[in-house]
C-alpha positions as CSV (number, residue, x, y, z in Angstrom):
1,X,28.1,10.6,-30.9
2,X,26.2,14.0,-29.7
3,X,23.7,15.4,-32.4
4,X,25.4,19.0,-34.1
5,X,23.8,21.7,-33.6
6,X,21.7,23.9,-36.5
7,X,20.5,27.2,-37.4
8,X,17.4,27.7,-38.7
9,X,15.4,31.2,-39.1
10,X,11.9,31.9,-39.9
11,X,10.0,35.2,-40.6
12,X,7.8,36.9,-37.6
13,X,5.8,39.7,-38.2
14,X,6.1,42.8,-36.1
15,X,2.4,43.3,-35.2
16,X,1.8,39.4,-34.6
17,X,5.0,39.1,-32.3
18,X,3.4,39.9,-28.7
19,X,0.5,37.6,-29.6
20,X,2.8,34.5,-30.8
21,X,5.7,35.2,-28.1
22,X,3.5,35.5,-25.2
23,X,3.1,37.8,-22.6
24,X,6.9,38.2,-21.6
25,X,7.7,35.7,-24.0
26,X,6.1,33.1,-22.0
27,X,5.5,30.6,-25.0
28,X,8.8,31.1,-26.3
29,X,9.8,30.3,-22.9
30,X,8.0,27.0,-23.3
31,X,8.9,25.7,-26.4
32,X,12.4,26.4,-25.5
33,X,12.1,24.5,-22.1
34,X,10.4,21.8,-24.3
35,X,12.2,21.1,-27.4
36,X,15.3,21.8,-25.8
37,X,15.9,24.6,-28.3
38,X,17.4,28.1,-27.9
39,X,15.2,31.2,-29.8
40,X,16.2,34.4,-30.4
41,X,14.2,37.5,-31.7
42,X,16.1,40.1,-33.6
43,X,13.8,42.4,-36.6
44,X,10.8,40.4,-37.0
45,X,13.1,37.6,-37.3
46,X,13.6,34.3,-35.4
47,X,17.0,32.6,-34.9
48,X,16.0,29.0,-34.1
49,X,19.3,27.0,-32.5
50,X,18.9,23.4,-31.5
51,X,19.4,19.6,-33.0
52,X,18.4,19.0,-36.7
53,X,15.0,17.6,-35.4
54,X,13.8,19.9,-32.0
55,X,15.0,22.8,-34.6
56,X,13.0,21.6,-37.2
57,X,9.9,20.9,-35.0
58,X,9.9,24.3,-33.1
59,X,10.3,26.0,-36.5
60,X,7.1,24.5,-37.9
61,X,5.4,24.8,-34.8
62,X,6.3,28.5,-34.8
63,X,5.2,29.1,-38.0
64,X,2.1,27.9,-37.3
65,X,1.6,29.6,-34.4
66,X,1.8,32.7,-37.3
67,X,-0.2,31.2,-38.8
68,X,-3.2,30.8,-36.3
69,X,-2.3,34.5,-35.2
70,X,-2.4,35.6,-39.0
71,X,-6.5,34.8,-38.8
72,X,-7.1,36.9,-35.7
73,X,-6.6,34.1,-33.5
74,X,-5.3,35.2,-29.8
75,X,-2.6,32.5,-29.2
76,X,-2.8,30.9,-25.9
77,X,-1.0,28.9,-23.7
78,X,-3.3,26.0,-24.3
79,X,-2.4,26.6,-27.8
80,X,1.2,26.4,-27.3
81,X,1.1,23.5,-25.0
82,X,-1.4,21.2,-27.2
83,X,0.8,22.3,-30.0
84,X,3.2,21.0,-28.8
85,X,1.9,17.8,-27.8
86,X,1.2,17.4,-31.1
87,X,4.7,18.1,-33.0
88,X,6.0,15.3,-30.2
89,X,4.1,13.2,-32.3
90,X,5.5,14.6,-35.4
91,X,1.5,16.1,-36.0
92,X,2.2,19.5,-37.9
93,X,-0.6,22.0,-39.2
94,X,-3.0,20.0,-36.9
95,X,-4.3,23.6,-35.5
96,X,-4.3,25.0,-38.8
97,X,-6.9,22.4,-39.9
98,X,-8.9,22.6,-36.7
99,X,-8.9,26.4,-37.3
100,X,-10.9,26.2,-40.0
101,X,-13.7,24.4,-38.4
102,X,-15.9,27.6,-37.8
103,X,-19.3,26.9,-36.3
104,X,-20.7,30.2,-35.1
105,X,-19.6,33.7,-33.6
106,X,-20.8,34.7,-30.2
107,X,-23.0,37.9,-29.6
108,X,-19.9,40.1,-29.3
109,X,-18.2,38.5,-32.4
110,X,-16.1,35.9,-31.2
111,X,-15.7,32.7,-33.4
112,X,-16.5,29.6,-31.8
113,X,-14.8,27.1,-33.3
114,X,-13.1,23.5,-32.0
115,X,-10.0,23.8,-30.4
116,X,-8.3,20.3,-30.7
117,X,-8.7,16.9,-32.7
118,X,-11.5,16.0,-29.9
119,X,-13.5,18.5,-30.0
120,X,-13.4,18.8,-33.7
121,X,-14.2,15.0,-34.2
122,X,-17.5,15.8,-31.6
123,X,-18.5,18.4,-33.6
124,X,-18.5,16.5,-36.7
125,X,-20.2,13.6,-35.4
126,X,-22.6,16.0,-34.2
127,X,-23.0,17.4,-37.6
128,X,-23.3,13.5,-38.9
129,X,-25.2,11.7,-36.2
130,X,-28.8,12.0,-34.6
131,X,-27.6,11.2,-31.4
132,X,-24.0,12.2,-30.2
133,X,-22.6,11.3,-26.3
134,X,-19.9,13.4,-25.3
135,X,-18.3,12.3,-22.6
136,X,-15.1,13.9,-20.9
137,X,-13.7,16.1,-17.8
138,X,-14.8,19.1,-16.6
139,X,-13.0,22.3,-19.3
140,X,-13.5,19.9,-22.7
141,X,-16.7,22.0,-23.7
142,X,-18.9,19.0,-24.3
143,X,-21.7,21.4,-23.3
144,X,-20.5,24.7,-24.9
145,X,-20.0,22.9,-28.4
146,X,-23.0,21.3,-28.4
147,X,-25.1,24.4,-27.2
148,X,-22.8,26.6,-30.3
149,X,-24.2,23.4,-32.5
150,X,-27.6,24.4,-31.2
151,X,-28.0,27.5,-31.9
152,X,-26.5,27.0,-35.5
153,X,-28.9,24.7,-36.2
154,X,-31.8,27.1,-34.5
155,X,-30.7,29.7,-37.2
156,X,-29.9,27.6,-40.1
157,X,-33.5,27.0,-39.8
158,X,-33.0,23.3,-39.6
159,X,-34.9,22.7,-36.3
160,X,-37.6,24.9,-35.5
161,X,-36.5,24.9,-31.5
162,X,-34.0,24.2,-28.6
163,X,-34.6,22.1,-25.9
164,X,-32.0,22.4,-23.0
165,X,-32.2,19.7,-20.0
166,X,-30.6,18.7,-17.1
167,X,-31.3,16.4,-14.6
168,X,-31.9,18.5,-10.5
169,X,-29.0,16.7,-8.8
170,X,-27.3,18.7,-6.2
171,X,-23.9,18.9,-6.2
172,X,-23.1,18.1,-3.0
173,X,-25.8,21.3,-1.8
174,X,-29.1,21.1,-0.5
175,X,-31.3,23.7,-2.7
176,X,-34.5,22.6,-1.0
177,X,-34.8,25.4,1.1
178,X,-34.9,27.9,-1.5
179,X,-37.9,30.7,-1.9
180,X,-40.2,30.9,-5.1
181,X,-42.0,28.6,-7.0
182,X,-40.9,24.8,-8.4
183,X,-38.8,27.5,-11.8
184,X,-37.4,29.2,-9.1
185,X,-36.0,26.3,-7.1
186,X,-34.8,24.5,-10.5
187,X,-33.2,27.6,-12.5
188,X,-29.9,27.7,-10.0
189,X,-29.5,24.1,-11.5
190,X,-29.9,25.2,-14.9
191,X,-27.6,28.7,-14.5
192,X,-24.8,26.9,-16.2
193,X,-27.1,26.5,-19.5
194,X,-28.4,29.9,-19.4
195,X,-25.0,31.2,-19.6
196,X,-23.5,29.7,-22.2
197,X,-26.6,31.0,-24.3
198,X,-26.3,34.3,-23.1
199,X,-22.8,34.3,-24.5
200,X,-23.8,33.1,-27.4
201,X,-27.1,34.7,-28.4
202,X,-27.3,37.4,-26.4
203,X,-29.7,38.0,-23.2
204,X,-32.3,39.9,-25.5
205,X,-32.1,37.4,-27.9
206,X,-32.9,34.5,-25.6
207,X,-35.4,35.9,-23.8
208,X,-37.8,36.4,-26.5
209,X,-37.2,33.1,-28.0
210,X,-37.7,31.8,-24.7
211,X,-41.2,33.9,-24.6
212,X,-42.3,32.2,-27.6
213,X,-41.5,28.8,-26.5
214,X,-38.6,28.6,-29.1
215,X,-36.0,28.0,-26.9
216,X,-37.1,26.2,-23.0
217,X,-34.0,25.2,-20.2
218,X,-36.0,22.8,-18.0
219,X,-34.8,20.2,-15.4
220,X,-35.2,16.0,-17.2
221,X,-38.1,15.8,-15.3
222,X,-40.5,17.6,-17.2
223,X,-39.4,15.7,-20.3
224,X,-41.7,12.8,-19.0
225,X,-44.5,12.4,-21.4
226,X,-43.8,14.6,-24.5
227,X,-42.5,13.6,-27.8
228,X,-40.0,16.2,-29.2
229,X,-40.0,16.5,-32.9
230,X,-38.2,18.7,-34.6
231,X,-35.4,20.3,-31.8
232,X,-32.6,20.2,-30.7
233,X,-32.1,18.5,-27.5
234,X,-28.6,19.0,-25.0
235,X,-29.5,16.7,-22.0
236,X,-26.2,18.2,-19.7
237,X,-24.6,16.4,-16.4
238,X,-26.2,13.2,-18.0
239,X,-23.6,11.5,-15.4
240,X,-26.6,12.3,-12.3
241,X,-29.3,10.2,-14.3
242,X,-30.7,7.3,-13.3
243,X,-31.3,4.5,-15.5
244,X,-34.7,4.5,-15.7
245,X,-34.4,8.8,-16.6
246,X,-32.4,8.1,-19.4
247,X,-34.4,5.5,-20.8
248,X,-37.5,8.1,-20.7
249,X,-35.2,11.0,-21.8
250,X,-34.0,8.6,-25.3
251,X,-37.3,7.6,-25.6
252,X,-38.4,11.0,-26.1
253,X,-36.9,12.2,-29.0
254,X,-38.8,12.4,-32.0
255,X,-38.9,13.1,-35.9
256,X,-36.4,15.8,-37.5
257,X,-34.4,15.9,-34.0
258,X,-30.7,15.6,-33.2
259,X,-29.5,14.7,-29.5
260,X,-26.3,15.1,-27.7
261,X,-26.3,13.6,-24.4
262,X,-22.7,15.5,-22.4
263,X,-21.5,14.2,-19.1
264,X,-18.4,13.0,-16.7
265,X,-18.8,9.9,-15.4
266,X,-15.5,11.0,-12.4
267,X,-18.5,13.3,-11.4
268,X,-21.2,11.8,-10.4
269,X,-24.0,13.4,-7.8
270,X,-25.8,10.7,-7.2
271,X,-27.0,8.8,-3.5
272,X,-24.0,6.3,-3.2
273,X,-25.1,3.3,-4.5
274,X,-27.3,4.7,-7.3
275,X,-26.2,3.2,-11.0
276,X,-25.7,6.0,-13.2
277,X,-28.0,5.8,-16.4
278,X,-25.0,7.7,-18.4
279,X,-23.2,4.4,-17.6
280,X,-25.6,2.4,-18.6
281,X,-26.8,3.6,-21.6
282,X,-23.0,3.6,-22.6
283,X,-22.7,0.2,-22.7
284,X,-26.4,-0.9,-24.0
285,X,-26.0,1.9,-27.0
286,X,-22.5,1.5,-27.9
287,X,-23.4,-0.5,-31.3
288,X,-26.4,0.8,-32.3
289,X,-26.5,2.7,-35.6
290,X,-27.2,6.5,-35.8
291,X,-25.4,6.9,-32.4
292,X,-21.9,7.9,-31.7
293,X,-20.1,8.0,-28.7
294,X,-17.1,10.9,-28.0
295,X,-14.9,10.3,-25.5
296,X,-12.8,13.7,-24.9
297,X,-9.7,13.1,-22.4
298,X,-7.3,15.5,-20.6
299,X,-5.5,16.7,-23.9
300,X,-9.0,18.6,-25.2
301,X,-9.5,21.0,-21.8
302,X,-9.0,24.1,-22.9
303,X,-9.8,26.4,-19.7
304,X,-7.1,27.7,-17.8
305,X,-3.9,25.6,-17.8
306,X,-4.2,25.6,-14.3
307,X,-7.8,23.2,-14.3
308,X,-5.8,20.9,-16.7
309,X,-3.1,20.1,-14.1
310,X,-6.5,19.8,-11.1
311,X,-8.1,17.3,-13.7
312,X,-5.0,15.4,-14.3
313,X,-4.4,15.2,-10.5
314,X,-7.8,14.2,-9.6
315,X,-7.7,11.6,-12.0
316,X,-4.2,10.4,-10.9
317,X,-6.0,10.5,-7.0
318,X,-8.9,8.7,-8.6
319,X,-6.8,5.7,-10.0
320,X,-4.9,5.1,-6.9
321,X,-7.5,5.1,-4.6
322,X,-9.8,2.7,-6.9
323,X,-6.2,0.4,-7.2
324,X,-5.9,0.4,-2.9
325,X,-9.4,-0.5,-2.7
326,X,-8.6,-3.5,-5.0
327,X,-6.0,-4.6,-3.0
328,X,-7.3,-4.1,0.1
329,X,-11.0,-6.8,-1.1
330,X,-8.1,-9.3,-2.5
331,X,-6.3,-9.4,1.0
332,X,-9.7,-9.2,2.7
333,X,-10.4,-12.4,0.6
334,X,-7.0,-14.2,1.3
């Protein structure tokens, strides 16, 4: 018995179609090609044809695609895609609710907010815990969250300063060579940090906190032997630690601070060989109180589409080669 085909209908307005629809109707394209449903757009409104459930699903999903749009929110394909991912798993007005998690706007106005039910469980636990891992691929903005928490909490008045580390690992580049003094030869490993801020605060802005000492990016290293009281402290690429770093990094943190510790463990920089202290520290801290661990996965990347499909295949790569190399120590054995 095949499943009859509805009708459904549901309201777009005019100045919020190009944004919803997509550049040449690219989303539409996609829910379509998804849902196995047929849309048409005739006077602001949308025919919906398909099976009593697809029809259903893409009409909600639609709506709250309006929805999102409605706020000033640009509609992206990312959108569309977890979006859909979602109302597979009959999840409506997911994005809705994840819309309304604001946390800051960026110097030219731009909200940042969390972008799926990852991020915006990290961002709550940041808000909850003093010290919050966030551990995922490359595009999940582990760092750009936390740095937007940050700077919140800079303003809010609720730490008095900023600390921003990461640990001089190369990736894969020998910076040795480099002219200038030891800030010199550390600040192209620190770039990444100084940009997000820049977004966020502006380049005026952060150099005169960083004149006053408010806000300091500074390789792990010169954490050694200071307590820090009172900040708060991003320690980025925590995957190129070594144990005995992030022992003295944790160690560090003092009164009236709040941690968050980001890094890939499918990245590692490391001498082959080296045990990664982001590892580690996962599996000694996983029960203590006051600490929470977030573990952000393929479904939270939210740059281009195109670095979704590279993470996916990479970690695809990844798994098969670490299941041939299994093999090959059991045959070896036998």
């Amino acid at each position: 018995m095949t499943n009859s085909i509805i009708e459904l209908h549901t309201q777009v307005p005019a100045d919020l179609e190009g944004n919803v629809f997509g550049q040449f109707d690219e989303h539409l394209k996609l829910i379509e090609r998804t849902l196995n449903v047929t849309l048409i757009s005739r006077d602001g409104s949308l025919k919906i044809l398909g099976t009593d459930g697809s029809a259903t699903q893409a009409k909600k999903l639609i709506e709250e695609l309006v929805t999102l749009a409605g706020k000033g929110n640009t509609i992206t394909r990312q959108n569309v895609t977890y979006a859909l991912s979602l109302a597979m798993e009959e999840r409506n007005q997911v994005l809705t609710e994840i819309d309304k998690d604001f946390i800051c706007n960026t110097i030219q106005g731009r909200p940042i907010k969390p972008k799926t039910l990852g991020q915006k469980e990290y961002v709550e636990q940041i808000r909850k815990k003093m010290i919050v891992f966030g551990i995922g691929p490359a595009g999940t903005g582990k760092t750009y969250l936390a740095m937007a928490m940050a700077v919140t909490a800079f303003r809010n008045e609720e730490v008095s300063r900023i600390i921003l580390t990461r640990p001089a690992i190369e990736a894969g580049e020998k910076l040795g060579f480099l002219p200038g003094d030891l800030q010199s030869k550390v600040d192209p490993y620190l770039r990444p940090l100084y940009d997000a801020l820049y977004q966020i605060m502006g380049a005026e802005n952060f150099q005169k906190n960083m004149e006053k000492g408010l806000i300091e990016v500074a390789p792990l290293a010169y954490m050694r032997g200071r307590t820090l009281d009172n900040a708060f402290i991003i320690l980025d690429e925590a995957q190129n630690t070594t144990p005995v770093q992030m022992k003295m990094f944790l160690t560090r943190i003092g009164f009236g601070s709040k941690v968050v510790v980001t890094g890939d463990a499918t990245q590692k920089d490391l001498p082959k060989g080296t045990t990664s202290g982001l590892d580690v520290a996962l599996k000694v801290l996983k029960k203590v109180e006051g600490i929470s661990i977030c573990e952000l996965t393929n479904s939270d990347v939210v740059r281009h589409p195109l670095v979704q499909k590279i993470v996916q295949a990479y970690d695809a790569y990844e798994k098969r080669e670490s299941k041939d190399s299994k093999n090959k120590r059991k045959r070896t054995r036998t």
